[in-house]
N, C-alpha and C positions, 0 to 999 in steps of 0.2 A: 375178736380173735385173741388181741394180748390179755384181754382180761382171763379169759377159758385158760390160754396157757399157766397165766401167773395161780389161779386159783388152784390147777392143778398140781404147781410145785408146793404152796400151801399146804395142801391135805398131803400129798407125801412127806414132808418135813414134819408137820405137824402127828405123823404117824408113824414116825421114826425109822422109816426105810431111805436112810441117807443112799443105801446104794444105789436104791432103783433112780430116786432124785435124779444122782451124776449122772445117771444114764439117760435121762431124760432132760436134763442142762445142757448133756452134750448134741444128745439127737435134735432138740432146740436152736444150738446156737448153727452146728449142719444147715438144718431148716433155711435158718433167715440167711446162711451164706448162699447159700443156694437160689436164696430168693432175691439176695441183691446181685448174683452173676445175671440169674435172667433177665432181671431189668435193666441190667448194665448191656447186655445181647440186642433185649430188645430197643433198648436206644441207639447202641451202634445202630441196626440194621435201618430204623429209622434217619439218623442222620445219613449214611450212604444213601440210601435212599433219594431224601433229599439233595445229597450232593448229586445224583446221579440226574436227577431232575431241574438242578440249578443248571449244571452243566450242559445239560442239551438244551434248555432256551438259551442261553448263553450262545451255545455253536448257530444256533437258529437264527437267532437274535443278528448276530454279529454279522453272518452270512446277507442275510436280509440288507444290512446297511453296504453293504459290499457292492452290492448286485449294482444300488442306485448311486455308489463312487463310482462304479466301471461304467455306468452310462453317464455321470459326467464328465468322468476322462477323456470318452470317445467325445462328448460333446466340445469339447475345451482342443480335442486333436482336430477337429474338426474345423475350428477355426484358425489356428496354427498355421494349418499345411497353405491352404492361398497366400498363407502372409509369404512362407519361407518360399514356397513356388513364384510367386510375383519378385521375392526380391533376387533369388537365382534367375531368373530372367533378366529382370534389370542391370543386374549386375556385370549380367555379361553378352548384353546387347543393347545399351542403352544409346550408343552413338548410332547404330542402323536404324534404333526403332525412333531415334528424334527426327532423321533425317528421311523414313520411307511413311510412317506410319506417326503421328501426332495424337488423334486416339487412343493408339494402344499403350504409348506412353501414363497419358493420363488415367487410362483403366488400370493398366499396373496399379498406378500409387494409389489411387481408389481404393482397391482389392487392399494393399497392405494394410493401408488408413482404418480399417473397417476397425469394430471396437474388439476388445480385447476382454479373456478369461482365463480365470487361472482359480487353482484346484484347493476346497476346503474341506477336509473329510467328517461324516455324519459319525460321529462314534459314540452314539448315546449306550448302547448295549456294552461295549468294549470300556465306557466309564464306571457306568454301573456296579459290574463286574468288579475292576479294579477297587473302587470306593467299598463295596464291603468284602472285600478279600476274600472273595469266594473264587476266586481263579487258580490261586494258591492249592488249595483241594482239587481240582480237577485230574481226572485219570487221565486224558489223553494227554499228553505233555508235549507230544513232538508237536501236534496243532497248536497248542497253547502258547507254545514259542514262538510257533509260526505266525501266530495274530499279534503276540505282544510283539515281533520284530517288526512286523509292519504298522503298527500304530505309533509303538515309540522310538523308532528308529525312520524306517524308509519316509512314512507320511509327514515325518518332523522335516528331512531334510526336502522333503519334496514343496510342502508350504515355505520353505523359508526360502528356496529358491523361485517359487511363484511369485514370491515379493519383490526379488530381485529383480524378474520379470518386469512385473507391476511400476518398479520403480522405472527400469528403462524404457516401458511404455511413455508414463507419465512427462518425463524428461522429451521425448519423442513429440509428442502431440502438443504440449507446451510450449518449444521453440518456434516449432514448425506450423502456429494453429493457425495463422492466416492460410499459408497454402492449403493445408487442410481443408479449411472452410469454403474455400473458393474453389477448389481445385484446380486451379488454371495449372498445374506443375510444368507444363510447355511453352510458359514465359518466364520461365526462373533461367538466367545467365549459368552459365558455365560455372561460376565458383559459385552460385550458390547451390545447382544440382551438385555439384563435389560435394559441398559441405550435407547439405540431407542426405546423399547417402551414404558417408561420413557416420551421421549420426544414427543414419538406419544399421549401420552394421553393429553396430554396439549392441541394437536390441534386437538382429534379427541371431547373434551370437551366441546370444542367452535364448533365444528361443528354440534354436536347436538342442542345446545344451537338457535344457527345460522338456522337449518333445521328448529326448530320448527316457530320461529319466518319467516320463508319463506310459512310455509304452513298457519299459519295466516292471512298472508299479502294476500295471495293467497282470502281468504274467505272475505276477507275485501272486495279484485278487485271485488270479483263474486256479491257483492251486490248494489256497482254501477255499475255494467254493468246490474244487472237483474232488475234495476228501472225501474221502469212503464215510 
């Protein structure tokens, strides 16, 4: 095609009609403007496009890892609630239930003993995303916020409070692993049941602390996943 155009500014130069030439340099250079907007059109439309398509697996994506945080959540609440339920019991019936019921003592601190879980969020879609700054381009912005606030804000302080957890778990079961292990907890003296639940309240303080902040995060997931 450029060869046809050039040959045919040739034979007009070459045949001395400089004017028709200009007119046809001009309607030429029109031509290729015209033909680099289309192109430049038709790749916007393809990039949108493409952003349009990045962005809903993304919401997809992201949504999906959601789904299987909120059934760990619930999973991880799940084990919580007997701990915090046994030691509000204990805590405020501990002298009746040593003196009417010996069992139930021991089943309490059982119940709390049991092993312990705390929360670590799946965010392969929500890295992704991040890593090639294709989040950045997305049209919905108010959901965009709404995942970036919960990934690098709510989820940040929620693991690092699970560690917290974790540590006063640790601290817990370490001191206390003989009783633990044996469970006899209805032959431990008077100062040493003081001093366990002493140490129980350290970490059953954080695990409220901890609950509540899980059933939060819980309300946050429910509102990106129930976007339009």
């Amino acid at each position: 095609m450029i060869k046809i155009f050039t040959k045919i500014r040739e034979n007009l130069l070459f045949e001395g009609k400089i004017g028709k030439y200009l007119k046809y340099a001009i309607g030429e250079i029109i031509l290729i403007v015209f033909g680099i907007l289309i192109a430049l059109s038709i790749d916007n439309w393809n990039q949108s496009i493409n952003r349009e398509m990045a962005e809903k697996e993304f919401i997809e994506g992201v949504k999906k890892d959601l789904e299987l945080d909120k059934e760990y959540i619930e999973i991880i609440l799940k084990h919580l609630n007997p701990k915090i339920d046994a030691y509000s019991i204990l805590d405020k019936e501990l002298t009746m239930l040593k003196n009417k019921d010996k069992n139930s003592v021991d089943s309490l601190f059982r119940k709390y003993f049991l092993s312990q879980r705390t929360f670590y969020p799946i965010s392969g879609s929500f890295q992704a995303a991040i890593a090639g700054n294709e989040i950045n381009g997305f049209k919905n912005k108010k959901l965009t916020r709404g995942i970036i606030k919960l990934y690098d804000s709510t989820y940040d302080r929620l693991v690092d409070n699970g560690k917290i957890t974790d540590e006063r778990w640790e601290y817990l079961i370490r001191k206390h692993s003989h009783v633990r292990r044996t469970g006899n907890y209805r032959n431990l003296n008077e100062t040493q049941i003081s001093e366990l639940m002493d140490d129980m309240y350290y970490h059953f303080a954080q695990m409220i602390f901890y609950k509540d902040q899980l059933n939060n995060t819980i309300l946050e997931i429910d509102s990106i996943l129930n976007w339009p």
